[in-house]
N, CA, C and O atoms as a GROMACS GRO file, in nm:
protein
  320
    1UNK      N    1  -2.122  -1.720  -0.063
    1UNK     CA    2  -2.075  -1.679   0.068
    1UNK      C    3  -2.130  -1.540   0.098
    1UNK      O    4  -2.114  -1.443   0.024
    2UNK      N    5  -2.198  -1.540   0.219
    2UNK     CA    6  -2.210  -1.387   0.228
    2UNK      C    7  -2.128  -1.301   0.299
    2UNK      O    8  -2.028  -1.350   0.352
    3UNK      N    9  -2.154  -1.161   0.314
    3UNK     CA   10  -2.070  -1.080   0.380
    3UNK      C   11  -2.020  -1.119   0.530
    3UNK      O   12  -1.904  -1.120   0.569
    4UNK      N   13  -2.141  -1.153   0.605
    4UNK     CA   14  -2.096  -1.185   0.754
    4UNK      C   15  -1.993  -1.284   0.758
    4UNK      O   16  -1.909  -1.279   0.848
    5UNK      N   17  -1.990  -1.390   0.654
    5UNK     CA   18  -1.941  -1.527   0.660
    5UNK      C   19  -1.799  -1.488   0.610
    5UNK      O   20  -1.702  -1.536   0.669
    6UNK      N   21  -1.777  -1.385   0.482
    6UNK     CA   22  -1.671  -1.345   0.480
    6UNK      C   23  -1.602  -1.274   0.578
    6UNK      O   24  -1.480  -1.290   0.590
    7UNK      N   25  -1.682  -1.178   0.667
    7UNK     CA   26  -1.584  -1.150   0.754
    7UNK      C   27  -1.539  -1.214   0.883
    7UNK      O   28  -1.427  -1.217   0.934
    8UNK      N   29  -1.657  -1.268   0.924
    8UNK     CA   30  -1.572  -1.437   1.026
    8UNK      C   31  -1.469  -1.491   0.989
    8UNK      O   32  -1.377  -1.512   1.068
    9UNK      N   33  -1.465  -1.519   0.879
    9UNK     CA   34  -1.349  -1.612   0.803
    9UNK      C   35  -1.196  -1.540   0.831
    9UNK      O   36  -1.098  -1.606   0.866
   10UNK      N   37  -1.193  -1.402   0.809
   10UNK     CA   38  -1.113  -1.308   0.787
   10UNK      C   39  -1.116  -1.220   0.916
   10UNK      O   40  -1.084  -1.104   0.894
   11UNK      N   41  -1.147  -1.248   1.043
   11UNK     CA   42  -1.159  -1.142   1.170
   11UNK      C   43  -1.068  -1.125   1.165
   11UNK      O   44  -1.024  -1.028   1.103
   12UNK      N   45  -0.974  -1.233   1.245
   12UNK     CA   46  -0.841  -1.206   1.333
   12UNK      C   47  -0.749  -1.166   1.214
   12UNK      O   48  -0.655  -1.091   1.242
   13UNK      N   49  -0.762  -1.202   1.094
   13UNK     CA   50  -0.657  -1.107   1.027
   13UNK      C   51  -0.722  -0.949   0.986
   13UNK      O   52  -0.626  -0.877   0.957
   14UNK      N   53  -0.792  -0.908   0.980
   14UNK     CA   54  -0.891  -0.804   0.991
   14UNK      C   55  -0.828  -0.739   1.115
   14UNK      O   56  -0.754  -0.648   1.078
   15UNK      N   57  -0.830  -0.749   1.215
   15UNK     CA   58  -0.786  -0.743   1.375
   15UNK      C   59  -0.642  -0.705   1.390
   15UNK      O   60  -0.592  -0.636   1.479
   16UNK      N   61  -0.581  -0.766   1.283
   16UNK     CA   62  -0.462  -0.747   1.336
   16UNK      C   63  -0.400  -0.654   1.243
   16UNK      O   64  -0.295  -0.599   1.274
   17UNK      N   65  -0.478  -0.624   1.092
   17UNK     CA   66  -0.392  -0.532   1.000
   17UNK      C   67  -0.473  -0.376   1.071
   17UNK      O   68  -0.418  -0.270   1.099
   18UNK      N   69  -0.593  -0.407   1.083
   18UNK     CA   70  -0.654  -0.257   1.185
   18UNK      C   71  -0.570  -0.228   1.314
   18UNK      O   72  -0.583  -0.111   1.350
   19UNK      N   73  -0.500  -0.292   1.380
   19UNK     CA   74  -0.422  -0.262   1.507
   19UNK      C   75  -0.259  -0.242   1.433
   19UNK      O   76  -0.174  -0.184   1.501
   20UNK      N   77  -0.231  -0.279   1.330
   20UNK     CA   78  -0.079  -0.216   1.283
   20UNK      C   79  -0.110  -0.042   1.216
   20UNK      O   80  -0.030   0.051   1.206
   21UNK      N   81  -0.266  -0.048   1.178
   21UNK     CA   82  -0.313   0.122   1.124
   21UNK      C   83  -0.324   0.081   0.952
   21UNK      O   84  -0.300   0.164   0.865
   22UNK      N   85  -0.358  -0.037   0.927
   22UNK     CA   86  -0.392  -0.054   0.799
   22UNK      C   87  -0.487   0.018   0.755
   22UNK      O   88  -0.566   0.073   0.832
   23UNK      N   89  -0.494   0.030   0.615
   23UNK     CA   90  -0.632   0.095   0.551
   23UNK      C   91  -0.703  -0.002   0.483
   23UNK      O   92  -0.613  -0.080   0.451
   24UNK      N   93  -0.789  -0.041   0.447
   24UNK     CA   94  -0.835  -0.108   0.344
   24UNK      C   95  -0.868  -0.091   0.246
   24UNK      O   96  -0.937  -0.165   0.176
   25UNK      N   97  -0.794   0.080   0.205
   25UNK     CA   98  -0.812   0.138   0.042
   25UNK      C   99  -0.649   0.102  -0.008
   25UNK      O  100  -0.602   0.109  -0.121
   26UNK      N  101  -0.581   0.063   0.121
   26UNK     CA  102  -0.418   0.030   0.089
   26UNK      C  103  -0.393  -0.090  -0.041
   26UNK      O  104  -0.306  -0.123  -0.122
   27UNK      N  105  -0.500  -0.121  -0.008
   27UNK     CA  106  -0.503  -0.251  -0.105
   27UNK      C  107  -0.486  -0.261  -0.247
   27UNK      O  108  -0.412  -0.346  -0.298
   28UNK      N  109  -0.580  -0.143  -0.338
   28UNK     CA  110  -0.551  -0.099  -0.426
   28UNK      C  111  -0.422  -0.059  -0.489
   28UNK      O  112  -0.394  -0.052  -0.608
   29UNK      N  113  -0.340  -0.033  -0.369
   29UNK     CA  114  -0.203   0.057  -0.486
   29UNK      C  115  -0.074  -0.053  -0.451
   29UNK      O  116   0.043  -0.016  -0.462
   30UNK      N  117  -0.109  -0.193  -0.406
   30UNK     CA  118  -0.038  -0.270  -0.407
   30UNK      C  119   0.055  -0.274  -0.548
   30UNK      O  120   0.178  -0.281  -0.544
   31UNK      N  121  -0.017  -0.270  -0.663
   31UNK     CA  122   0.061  -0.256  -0.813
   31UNK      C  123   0.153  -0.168  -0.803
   31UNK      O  124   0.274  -0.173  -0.825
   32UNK      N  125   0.077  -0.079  -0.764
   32UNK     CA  126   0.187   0.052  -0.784
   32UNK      C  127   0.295   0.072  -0.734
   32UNK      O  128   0.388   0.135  -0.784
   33UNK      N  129   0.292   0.011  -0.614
   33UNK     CA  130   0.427  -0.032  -0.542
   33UNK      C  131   0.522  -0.116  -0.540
   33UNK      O  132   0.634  -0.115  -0.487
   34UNK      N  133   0.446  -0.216  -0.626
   34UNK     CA  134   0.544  -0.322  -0.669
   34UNK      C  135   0.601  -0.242  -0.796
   34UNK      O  136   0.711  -0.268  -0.844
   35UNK      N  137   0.521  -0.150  -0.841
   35UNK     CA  138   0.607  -0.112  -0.988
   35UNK      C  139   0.696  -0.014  -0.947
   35UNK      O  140   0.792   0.014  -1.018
   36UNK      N  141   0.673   0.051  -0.828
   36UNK     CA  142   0.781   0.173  -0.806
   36UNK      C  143   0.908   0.068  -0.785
   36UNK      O  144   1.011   0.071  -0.852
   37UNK      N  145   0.880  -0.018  -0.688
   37UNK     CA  146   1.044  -0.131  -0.640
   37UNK      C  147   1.067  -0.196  -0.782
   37UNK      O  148   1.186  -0.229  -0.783
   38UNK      N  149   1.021  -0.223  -0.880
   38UNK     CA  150   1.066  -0.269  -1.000
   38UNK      C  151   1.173  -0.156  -1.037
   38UNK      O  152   1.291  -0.191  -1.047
   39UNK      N  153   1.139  -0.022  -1.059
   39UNK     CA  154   1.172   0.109  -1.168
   39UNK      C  155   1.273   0.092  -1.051
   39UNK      O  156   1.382   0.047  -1.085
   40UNK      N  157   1.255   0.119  -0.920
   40UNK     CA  158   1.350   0.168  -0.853
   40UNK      C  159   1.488   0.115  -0.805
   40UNK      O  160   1.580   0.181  -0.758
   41UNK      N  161   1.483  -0.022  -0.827
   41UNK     CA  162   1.595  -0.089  -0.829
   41UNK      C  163   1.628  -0.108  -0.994
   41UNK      O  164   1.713  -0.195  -1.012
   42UNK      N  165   1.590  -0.059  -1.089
   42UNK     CA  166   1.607  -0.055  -1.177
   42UNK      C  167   1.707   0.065  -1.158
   42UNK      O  168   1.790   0.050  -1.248
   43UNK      N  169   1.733   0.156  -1.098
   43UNK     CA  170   1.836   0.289  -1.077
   43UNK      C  171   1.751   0.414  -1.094
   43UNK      O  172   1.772   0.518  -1.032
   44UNK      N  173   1.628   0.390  -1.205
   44UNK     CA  174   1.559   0.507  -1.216
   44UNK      C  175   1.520   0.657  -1.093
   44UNK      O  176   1.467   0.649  -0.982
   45UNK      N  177   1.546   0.723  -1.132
   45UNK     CA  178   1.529   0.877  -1.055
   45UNK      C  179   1.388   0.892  -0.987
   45UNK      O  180   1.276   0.880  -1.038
   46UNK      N  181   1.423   0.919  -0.862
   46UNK     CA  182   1.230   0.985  -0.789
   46UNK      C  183   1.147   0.987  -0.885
   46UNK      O  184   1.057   0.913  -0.923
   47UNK      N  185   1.212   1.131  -0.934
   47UNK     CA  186   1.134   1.267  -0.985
   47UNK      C  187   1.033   1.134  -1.126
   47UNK      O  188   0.916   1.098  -1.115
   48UNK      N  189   1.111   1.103  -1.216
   48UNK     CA  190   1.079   1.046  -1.343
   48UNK      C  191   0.971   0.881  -1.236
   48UNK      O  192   0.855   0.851  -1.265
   49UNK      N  193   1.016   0.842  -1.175
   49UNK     CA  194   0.957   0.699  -1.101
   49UNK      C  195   0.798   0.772  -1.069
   49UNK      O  196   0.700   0.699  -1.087
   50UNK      N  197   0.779   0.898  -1.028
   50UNK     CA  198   0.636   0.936  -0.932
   50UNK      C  199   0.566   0.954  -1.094
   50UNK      O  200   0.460   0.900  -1.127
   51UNK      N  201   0.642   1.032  -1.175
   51UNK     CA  202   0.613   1.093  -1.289
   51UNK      C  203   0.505   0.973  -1.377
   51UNK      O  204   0.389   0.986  -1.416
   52UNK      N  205   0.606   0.850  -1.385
   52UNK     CA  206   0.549   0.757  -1.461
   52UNK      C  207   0.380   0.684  -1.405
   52UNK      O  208   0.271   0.666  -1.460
   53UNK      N  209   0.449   0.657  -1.246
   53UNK     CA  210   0.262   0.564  -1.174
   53UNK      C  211   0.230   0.672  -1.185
   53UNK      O  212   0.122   0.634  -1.229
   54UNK      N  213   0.216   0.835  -1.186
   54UNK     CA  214   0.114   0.913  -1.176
   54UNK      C  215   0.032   0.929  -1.325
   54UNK      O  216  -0.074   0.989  -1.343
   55UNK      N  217   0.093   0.875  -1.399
   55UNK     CA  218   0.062   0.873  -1.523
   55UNK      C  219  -0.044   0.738  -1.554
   55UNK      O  220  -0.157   0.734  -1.602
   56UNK      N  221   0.060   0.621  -1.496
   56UNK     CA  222  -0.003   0.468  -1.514
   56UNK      C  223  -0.133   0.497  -1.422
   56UNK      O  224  -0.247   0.489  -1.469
   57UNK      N  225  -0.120   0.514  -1.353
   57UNK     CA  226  -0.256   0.461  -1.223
   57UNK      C  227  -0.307   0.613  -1.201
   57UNK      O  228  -0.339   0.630  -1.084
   58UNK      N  229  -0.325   0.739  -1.291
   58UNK     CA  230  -0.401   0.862  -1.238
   58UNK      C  231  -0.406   0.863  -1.061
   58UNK      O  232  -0.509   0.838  -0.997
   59UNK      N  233  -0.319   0.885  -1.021
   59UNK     CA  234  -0.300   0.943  -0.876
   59UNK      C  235  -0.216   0.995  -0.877
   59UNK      O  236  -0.114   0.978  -0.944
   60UNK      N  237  -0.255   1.112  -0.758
   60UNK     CA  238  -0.156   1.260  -0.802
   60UNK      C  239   0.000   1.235  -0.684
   60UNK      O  240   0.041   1.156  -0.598
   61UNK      N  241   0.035   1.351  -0.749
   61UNK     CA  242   0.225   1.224  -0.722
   61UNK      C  243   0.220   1.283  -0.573
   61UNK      O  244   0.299   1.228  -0.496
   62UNK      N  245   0.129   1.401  -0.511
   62UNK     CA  246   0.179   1.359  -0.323
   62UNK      C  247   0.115   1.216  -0.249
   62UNK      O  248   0.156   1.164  -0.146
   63UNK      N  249   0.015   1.177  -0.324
   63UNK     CA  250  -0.048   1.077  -0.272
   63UNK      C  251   0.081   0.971  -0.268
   63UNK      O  252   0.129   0.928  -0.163
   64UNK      N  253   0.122   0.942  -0.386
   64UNK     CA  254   0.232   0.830  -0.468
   64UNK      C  255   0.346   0.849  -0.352
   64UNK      O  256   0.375   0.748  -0.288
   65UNK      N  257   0.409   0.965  -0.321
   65UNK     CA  258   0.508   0.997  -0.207
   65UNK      C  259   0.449   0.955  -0.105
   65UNK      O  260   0.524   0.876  -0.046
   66UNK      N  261   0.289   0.976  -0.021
   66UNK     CA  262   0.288   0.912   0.072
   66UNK      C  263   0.247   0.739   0.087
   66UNK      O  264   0.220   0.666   0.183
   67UNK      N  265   0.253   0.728   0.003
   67UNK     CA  266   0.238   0.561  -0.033
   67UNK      C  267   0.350   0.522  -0.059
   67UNK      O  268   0.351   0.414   0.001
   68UNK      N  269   0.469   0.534  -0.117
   68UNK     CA  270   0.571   0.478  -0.102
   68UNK      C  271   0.638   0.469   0.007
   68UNK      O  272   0.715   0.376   0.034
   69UNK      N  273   0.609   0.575   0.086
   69UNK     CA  274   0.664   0.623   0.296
   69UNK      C  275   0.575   0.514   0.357
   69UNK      O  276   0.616   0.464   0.462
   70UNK      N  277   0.496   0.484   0.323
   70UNK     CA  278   0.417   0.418   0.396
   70UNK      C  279   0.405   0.274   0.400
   70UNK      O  280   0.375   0.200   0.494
   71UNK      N  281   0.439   0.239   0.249
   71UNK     CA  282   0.479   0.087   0.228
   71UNK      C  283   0.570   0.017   0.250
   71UNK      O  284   0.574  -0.106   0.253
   72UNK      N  285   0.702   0.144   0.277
   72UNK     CA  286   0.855   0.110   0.268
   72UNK      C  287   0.874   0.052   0.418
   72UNK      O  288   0.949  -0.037   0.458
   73UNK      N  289   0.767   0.145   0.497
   73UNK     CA  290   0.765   0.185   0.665
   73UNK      C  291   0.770   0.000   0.733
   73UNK      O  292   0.726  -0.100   0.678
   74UNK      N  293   0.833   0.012   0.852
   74UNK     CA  294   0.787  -0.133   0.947
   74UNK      C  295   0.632  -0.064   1.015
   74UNK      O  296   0.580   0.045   1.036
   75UNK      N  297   0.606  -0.202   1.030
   75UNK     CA  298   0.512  -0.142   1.111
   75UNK      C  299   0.552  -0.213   1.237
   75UNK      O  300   0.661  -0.268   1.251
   76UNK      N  301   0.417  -0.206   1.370
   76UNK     CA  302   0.455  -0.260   1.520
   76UNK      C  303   0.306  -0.291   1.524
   76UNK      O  304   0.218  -0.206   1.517
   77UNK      N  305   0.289  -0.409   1.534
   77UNK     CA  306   0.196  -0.504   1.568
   77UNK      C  307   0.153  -0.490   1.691
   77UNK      O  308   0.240  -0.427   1.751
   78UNK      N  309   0.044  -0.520   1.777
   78UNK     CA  310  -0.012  -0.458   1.942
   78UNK      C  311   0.103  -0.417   2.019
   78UNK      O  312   0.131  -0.465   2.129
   79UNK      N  313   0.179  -0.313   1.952
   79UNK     CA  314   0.271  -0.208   2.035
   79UNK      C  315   0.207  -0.156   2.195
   79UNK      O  316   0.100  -0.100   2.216
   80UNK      N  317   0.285  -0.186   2.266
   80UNK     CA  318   0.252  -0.126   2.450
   80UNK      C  319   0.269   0.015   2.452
   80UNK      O  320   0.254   0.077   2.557
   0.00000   0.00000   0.00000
């Protein structure tokens, strides 16, 4: 499959995560966020929760704070 063909396939969802303000580096720290909602309903503390993915996944813990704000967030789909 090539690139063009992959992104035909994938426009309109392409289209529509770029119009909610997606990133497509967001993709990557999907783990990490599933592991913060693991620890974090686990009861575990902020401070020790940023401490640990900054450790697991080398990203520095303001990034980790704005990725958890950001994942937690709704978004609004072609908002007027």
């Amino acid at each position: 499959m090539t690139y063009y063909e992959i992104i035909k396939l994938c426009k309109e969802s392409i289209d529509r995560l770029n119009s909610a303000g997606f990133r497509m580096d967001d993709c990557k720290y999907v783990e990490l966020y599933e592991d913060y909602k693991q620890m974090h309903d686990a009861g575990e503390k902020m401070t020790y929760i940023v401490s640990v993915l900054h450790d697991r996944y080398n990203v520095c813990e303001r990034k980790i704070y704005e990725l958890i704000k950001l994942f937690g967030s709704h978004c609004i789909i072609d908002a007027v």
